[in-house]
C-alpha positions as CSV (number, residue, x, y, z in Angstrom):
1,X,-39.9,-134.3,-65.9
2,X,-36.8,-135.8,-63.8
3,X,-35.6,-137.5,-67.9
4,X,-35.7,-134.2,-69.3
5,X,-34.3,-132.5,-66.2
6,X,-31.3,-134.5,-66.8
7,X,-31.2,-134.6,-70.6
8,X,-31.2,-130.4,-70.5
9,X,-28.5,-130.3,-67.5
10,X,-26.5,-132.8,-69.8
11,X,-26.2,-130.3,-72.3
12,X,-26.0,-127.1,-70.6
13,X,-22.9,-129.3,-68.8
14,X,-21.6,-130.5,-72.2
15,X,-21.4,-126.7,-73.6
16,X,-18.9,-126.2,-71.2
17,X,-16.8,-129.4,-71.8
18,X,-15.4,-130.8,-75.7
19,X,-12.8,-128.2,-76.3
20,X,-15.3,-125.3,-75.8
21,X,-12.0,-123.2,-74.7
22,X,-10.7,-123.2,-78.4
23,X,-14.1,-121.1,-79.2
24,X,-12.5,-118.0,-77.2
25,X,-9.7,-118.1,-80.2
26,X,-12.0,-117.1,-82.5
27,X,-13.0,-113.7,-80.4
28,X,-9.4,-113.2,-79.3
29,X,-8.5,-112.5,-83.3
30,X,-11.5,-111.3,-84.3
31,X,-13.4,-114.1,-86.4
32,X,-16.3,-115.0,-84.4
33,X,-17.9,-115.2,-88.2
34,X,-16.4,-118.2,-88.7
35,X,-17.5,-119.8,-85.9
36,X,-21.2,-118.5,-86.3
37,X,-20.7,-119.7,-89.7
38,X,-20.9,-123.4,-88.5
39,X,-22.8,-123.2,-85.8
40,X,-25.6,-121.6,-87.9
41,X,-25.0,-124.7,-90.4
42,X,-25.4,-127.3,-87.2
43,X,-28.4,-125.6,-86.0
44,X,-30.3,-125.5,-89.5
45,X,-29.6,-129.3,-89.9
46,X,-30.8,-129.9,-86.3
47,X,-34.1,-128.0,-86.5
48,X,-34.7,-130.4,-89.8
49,X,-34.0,-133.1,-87.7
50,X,-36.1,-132.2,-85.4
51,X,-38.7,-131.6,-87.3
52,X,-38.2,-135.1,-88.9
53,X,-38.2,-136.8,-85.9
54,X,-41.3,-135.3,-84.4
55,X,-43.1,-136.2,-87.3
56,X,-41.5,-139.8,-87.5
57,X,-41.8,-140.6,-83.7
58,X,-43.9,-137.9,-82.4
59,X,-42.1,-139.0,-79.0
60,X,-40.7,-135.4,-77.0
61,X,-38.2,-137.7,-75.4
62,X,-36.9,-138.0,-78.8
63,X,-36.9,-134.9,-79.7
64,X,-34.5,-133.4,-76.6
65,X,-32.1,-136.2,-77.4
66,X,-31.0,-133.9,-80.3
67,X,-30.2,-131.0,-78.3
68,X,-26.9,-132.4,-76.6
69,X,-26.0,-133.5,-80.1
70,X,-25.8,-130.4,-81.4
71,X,-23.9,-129.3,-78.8
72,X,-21.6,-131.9,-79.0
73,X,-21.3,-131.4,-83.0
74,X,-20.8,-127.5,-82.7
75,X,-18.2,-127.8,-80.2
76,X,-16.3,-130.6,-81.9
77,X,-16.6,-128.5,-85.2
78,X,-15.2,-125.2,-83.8
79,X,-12.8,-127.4,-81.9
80,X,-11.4,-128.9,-85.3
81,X,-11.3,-125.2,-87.2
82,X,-9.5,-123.9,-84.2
83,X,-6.5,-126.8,-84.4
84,X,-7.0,-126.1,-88.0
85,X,-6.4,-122.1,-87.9
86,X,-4.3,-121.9,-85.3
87,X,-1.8,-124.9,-85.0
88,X,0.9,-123.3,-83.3
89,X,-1.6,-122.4,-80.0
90,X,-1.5,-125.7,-77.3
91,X,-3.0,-125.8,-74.2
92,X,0.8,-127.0,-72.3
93,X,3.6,-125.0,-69.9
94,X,3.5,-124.2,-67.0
95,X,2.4,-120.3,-65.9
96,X,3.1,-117.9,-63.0
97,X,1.6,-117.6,-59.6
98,X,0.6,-114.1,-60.8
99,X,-1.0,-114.9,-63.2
100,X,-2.9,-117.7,-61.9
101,X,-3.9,-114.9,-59.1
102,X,-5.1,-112.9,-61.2
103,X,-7.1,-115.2,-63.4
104,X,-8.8,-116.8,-60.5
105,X,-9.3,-113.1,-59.2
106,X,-11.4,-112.5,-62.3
107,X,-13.0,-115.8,-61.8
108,X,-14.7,-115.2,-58.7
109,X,-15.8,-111.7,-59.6
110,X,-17.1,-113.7,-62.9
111,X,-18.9,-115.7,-60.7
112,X,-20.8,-113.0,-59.2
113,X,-21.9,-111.7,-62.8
114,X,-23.4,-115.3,-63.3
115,X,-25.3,-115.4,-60.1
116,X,-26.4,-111.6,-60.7
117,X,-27.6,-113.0,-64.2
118,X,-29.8,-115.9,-62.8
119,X,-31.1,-114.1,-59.9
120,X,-31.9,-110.8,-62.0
121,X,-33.6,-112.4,-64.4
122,X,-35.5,-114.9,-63.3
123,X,-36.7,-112.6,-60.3
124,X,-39.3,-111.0,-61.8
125,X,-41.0,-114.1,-63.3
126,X,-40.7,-115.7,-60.1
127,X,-42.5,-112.8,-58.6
128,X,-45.2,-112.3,-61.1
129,X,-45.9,-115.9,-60.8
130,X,-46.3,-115.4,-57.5
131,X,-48.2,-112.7,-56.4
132,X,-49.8,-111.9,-59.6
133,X,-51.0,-115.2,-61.0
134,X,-50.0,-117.2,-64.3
135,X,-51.9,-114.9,-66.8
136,X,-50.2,-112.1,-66.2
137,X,-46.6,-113.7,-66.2
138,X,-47.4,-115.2,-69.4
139,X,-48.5,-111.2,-70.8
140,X,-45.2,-110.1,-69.4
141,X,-43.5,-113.1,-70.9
142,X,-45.0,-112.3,-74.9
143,X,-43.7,-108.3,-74.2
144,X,-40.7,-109.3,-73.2
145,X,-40.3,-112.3,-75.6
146,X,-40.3,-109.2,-78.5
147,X,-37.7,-107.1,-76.3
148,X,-35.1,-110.3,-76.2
149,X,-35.4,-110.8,-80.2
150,X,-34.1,-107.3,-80.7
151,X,-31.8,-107.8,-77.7
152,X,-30.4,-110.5,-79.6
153,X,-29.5,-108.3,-83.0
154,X,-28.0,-106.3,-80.7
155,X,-25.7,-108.0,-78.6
156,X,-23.9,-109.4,-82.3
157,X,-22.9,-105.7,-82.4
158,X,-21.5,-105.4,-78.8
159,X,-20.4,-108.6,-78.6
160,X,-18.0,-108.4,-81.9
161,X,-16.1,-105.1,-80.9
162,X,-15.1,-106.4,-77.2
163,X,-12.4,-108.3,-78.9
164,X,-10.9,-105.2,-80.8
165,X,-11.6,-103.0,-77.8
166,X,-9.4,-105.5,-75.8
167,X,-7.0,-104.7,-78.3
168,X,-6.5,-101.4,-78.1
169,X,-6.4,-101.0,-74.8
170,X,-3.0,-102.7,-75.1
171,X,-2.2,-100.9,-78.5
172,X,-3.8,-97.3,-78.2
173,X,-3.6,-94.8,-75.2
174,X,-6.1,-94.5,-72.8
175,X,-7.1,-91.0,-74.3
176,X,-8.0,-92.7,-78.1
177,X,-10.1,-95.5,-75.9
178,X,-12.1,-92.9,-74.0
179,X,-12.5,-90.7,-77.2
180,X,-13.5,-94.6,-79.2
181,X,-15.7,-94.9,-75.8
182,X,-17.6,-91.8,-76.5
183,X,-18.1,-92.2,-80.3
184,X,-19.4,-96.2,-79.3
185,X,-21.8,-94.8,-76.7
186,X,-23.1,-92.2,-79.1
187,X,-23.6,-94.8,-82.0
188,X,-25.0,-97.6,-79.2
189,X,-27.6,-94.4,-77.7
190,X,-28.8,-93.8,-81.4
191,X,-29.9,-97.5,-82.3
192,X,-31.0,-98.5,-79.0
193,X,-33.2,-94.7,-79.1
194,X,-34.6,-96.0,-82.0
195,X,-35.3,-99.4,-81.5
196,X,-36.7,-98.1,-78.2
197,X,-39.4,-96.0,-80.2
198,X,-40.3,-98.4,-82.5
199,X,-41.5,-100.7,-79.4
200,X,-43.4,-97.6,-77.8
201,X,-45.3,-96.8,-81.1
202,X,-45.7,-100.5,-82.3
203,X,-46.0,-102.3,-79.3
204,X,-49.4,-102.4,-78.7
205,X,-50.3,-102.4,-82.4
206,X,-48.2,-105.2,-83.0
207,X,-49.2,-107.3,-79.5
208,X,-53.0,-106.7,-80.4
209,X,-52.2,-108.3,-83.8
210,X,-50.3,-111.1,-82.4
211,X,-52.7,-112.5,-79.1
212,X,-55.3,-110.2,-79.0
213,X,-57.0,-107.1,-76.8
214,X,-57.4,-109.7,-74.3
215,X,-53.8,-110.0,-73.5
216,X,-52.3,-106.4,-73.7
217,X,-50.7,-103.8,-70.8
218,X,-52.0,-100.8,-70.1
219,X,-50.1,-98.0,-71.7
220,X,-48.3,-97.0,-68.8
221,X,-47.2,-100.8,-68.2
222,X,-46.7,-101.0,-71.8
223,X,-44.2,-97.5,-71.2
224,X,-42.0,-99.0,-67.9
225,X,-41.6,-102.1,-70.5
226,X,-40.1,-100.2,-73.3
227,X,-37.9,-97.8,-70.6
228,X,-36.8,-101.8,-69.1
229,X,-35.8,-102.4,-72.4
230,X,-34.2,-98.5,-73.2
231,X,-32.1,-98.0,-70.0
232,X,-29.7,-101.6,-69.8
233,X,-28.9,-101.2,-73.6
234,X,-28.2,-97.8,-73.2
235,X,-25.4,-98.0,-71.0
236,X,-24.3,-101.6,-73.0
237,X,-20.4,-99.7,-74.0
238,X,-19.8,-99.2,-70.0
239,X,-20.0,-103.3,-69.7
240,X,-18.2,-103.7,-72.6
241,X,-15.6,-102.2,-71.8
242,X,-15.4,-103.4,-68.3
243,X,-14.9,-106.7,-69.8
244,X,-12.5,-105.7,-71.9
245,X,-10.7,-104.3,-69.5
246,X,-10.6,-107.2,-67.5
247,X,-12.4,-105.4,-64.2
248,X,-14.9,-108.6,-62.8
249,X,-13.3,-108.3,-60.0
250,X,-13.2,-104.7,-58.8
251,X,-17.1,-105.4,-59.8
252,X,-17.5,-108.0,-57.7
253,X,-20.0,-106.6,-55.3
254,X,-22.3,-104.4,-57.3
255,X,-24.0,-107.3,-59.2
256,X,-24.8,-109.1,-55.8
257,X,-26.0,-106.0,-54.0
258,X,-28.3,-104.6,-57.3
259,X,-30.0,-108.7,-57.4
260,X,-30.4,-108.6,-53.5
261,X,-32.1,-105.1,-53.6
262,X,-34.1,-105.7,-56.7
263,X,-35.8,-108.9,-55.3
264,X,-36.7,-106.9,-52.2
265,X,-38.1,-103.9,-54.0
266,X,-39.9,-106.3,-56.1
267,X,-42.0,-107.7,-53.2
268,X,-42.8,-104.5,-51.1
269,X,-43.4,-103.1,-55.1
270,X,-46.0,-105.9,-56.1
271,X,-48.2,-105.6,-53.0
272,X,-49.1,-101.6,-54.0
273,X,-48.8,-101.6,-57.9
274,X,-48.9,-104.8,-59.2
275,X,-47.0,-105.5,-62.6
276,X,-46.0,-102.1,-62.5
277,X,-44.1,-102.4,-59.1
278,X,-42.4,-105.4,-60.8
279,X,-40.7,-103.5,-63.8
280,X,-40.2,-100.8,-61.8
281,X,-38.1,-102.1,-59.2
282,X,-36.0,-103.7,-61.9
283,X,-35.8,-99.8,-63.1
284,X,-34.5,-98.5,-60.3
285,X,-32.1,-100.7,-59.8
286,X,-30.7,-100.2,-62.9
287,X,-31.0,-96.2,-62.6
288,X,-29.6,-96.2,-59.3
289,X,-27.3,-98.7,-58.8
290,X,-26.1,-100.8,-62.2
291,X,-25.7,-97.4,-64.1
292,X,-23.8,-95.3,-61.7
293,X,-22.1,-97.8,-60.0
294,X,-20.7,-99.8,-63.0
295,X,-19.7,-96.7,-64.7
296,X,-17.9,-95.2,-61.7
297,X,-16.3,-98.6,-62.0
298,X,-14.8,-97.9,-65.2
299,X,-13.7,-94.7,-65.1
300,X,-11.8,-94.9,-62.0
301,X,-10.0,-98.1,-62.6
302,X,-9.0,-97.8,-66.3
303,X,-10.4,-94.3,-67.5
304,X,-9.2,-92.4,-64.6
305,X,-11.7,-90.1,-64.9
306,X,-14.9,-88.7,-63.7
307,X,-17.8,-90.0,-65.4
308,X,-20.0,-87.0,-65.2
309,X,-19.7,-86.1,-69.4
310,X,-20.2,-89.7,-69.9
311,X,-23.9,-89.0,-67.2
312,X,-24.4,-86.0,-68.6
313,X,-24.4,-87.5,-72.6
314,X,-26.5,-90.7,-71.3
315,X,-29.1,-88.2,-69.9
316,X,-29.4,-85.9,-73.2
317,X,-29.8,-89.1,-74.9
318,X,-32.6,-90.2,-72.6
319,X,-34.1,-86.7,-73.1
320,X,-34.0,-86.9,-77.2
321,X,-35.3,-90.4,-77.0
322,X,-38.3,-89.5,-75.0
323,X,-39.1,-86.4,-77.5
324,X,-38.9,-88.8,-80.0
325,X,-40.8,-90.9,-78.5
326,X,-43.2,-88.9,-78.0
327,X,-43.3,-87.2,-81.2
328,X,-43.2,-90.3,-83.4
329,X,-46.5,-92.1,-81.9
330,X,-48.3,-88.7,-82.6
331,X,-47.7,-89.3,-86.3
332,X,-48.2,-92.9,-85.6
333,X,-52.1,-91.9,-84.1
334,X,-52.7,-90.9,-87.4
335,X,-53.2,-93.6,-88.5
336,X,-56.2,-95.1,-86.3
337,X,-56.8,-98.4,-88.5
338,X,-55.8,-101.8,-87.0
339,X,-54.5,-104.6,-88.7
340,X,-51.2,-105.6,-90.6
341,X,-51.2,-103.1,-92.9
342,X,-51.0,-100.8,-90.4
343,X,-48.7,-102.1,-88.6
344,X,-46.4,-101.7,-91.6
345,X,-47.4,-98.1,-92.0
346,X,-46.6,-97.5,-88.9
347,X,-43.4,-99.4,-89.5
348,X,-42.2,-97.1,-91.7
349,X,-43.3,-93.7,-90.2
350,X,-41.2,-94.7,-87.0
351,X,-38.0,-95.6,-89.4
352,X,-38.3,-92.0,-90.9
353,X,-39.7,-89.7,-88.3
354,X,-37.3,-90.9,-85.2
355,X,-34.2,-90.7,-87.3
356,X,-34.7,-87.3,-88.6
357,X,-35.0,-85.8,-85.0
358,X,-32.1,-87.6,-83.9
359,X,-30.1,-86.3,-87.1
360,X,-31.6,-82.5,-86.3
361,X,-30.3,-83.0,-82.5
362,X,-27.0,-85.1,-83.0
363,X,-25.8,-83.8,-86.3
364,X,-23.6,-81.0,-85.3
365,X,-22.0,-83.7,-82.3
366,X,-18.5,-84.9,-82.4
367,X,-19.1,-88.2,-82.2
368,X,-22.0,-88.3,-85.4
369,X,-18.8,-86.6,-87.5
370,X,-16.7,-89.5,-86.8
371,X,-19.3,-92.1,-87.0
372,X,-20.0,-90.2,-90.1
373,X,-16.8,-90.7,-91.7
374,X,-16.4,-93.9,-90.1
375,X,-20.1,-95.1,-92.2
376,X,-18.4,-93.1,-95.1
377,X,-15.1,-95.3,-95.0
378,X,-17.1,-98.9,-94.5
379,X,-19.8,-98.2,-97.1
380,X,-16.7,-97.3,-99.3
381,X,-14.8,-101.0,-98.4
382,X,-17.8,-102.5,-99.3
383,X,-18.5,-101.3,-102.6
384,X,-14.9,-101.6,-103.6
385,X,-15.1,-105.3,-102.7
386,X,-18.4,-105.8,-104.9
387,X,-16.7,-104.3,-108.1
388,X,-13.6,-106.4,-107.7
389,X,-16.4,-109.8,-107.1
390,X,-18.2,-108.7,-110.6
């Protein structure tokens, strides 16, 4: 254990080292598909080495080796495009005391972020572990190991417009970034709604398919999972644009104050209600501290602003959400049958019937106009650039 300790620290440590810098070139202008590019090339040829050498050496000591290597070949790779792309940008000169201020200001309210990140996370688990016993963590662990596969689609999205939002908060007035803000948060609260009612009507379907009636929540637990999953991605634009806008520090303290509440609420929460304490206290955190909090964050410090529209739109999105919610797994009961086949049928009522309530509720909105035209405009690039390829 101690070996592969070290072997796994070695590599999150190496990630860090090699010329990783030169990766945050790629997000400044915009061409983080370049770097995915190769890094999605390294990781196919590593899983076939992988593969190769557990069937050569069946030896699991092995088998980590290849991990740092990859990180050593990815970083090294994006290191060489980077020199290659951008020749004219050296790490030399000499900056201001300013400026050094103010990047070691962001730092340490960075820092807080990662300890909030550690402690947040592994919190519940810990918890769980403890209280509740090993089955039920590894319950909680399958439900939430489905939530962090769509989280994963999701963050590409938020993750590739920080870089352009960056941007035009230099370029565009703060009134075109709060109006952008608006039409992001509409767009974000539309494909997290429905990703959030496809996991309340296919869920349990899908979990009974997967490791059986013996391992499945209640519905209610099954619910607080799929609201744990609704409420952080709902309010993803606020963090996005806090990072953009450079505010880690001025954020400093919520992250340590919602990870320090949360693990209390957890405990006093786990003795009365079990696993349902557990999600919940993560819950209320969120409602009553990240959410409010955070947002009052941005708006005072770069939107200058009250946030109440932006509270009031994040509730009627909640609201809509719910009702579809609701309205979807009625259809969805429809069909009683079990199986795959179901599970596909179900599939596609919740791709039709949640859509077409958000479209009767959102349609005559602002924000679906632009996003609209905006759809209309990239569907429009895209077939232009497949006639000039044929």
């Amino acid at each position: 254990m101690t070996i592969l300790y070290i072997v796994y620290l070695v590599n999150t440590a190496i990630s860090y080292f090699l010329f990783a810098y030169k990766a945050a070139l790629f997000s400044a202008y915009q061409r983080n598909d370049l770097a995915s590019k190769r890094t999605a090339v390294i990781s196919a040829v590593s899983n076939i080495l992988k593969i190769v050498v557990l069937i050569l050496f069946r030896n699991y000591y092995v088998y980590v080796i290849v991990i740092p290597l990859t990180t050593i070949m990815t970083n090294l790779a994006n290191a060489f495009l980077a020199d290659k792309m951008f020749p004219d940008i050296k790490c030399k000169g000499t900056i201001s005391k300013e400026m050094k201020d103010g990047i070691k200001r962001r730092i340490l309210g960075l820092f807080s972020f990662k300890i909030y990140g550690v402690i947040f996370t592994s919190v519940d688990t810990i918890i769980i572990s403890r209280y509740l016993g090993l089955t039920d963590l590894a319950i909680y662990n399958n439900y939430y190991y489905v939530q962090t596969s769509i989280i994963g689609f999701l963050t590409i999205i938020t993750a590739s417009i920080t870089a352009g939002v960056g941007n035009k908060m230099v370029t565009n007035s703060v009134d075109d970034n709060y109006r952008d803000f608006k039409n992001f948060v509409f767009a974000n609260g539309w494909i997290t709604g429905w990703c959030s009612v496809c996991l309340f009507c296919l869920y349990q379907h899908f979990m009974e398919w997967w490791v059986g009636n013996s391992l499945l929540f209640t519905m209610d637990t099954m619910t607080l999972m799929v609201f744990y999953f609704f409420l952080p991605r709902l309010t993803t634009m606020t963090f996005t644009y806090r990072e953009a806008a450079g505010l880690w520090w001025e954020d400093r303290i919520r992250p340590l104050v919602s990870a320090v509440v949360n693990l209390i609420v957890n405990i006093i929460l786990v003795h009365f209600i079990g696993m349902n304490g557990v999600i919940l206290s993560t819950l209320l955190c969120t409602i009553f501290i990240n959410i409010p909090w955070g947002s009052i964050i941005l708006f005072k410090n770069y939107f200058k602003r009250s946030p109440k529209e932006y509270f009031l739109q994040l509730i009627y999105y909640v609201l809509i959400t719910s009702l579809s919610g609701v309205g979807t797994l009625c259809v969805c009961s429809l069909l009683p049958g079990k199986g795959f086949v179901f599970l596909i049928l179900k599939g596609i009522i919740c791709v039709l019937v949640p859509n077409v309530i958000f479209w009767v509720f959102y349609h005559k909105m602002k924000e679906y106009e632009y996003m609209k035209s905006l759809g209309k405009r990239f569907t429009g690039a895209i077939m232009k650039k497949v006639k000039r390829s044929a």
